[in-house]
C-alpha positions as CSV (number, residue, x, y, z in Angstrom):
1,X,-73.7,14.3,40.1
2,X,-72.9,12.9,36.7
3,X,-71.1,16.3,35.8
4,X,-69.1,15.9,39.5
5,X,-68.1,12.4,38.4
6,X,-66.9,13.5,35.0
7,X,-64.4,16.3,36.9
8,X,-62.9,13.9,38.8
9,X,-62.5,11.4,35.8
10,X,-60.9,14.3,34.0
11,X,-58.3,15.2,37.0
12,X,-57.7,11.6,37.7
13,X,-55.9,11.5,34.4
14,X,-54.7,14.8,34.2
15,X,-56.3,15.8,31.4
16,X,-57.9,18.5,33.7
17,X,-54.4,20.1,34.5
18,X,-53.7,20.0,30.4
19,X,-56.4,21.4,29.6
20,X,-56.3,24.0,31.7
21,X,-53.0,25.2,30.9
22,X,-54.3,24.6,26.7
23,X,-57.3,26.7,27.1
24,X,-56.8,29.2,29.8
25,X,-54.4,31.4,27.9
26,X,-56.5,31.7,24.9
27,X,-59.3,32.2,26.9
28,X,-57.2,35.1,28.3
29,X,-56.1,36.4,25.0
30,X,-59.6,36.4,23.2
31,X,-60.8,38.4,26.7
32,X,-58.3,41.0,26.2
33,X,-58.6,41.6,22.3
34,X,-62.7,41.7,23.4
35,X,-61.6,44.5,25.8
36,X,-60.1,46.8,23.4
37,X,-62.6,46.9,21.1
38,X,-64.8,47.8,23.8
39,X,-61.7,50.5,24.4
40,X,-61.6,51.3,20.6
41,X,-65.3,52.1,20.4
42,X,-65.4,53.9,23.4
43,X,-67.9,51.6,25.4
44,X,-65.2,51.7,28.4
């Protein structure tokens, strides 16, 4: 509940939104470099 009420906080003041938009790309990027080195040692 308190981690429900803490969400909501965060996307009342649209710090949700920024931080999304922040941390989803790098997310993304470090995913993809992760995947080819799996590639580069043949693990996929």
């Amino acid at each position: 509940m308190i981690a429900y009420g803490f969400v909501m906080g965060l996307e009342v003041h649209g710090f949700y939104d920024r931080w999304y938009d922040k941390f989803i790309p790098v997310a993304d990027a470090l995913y993809d470099e992760h995947l080819e080195s799996l590639k580069k040692e043949g693990l996929i």
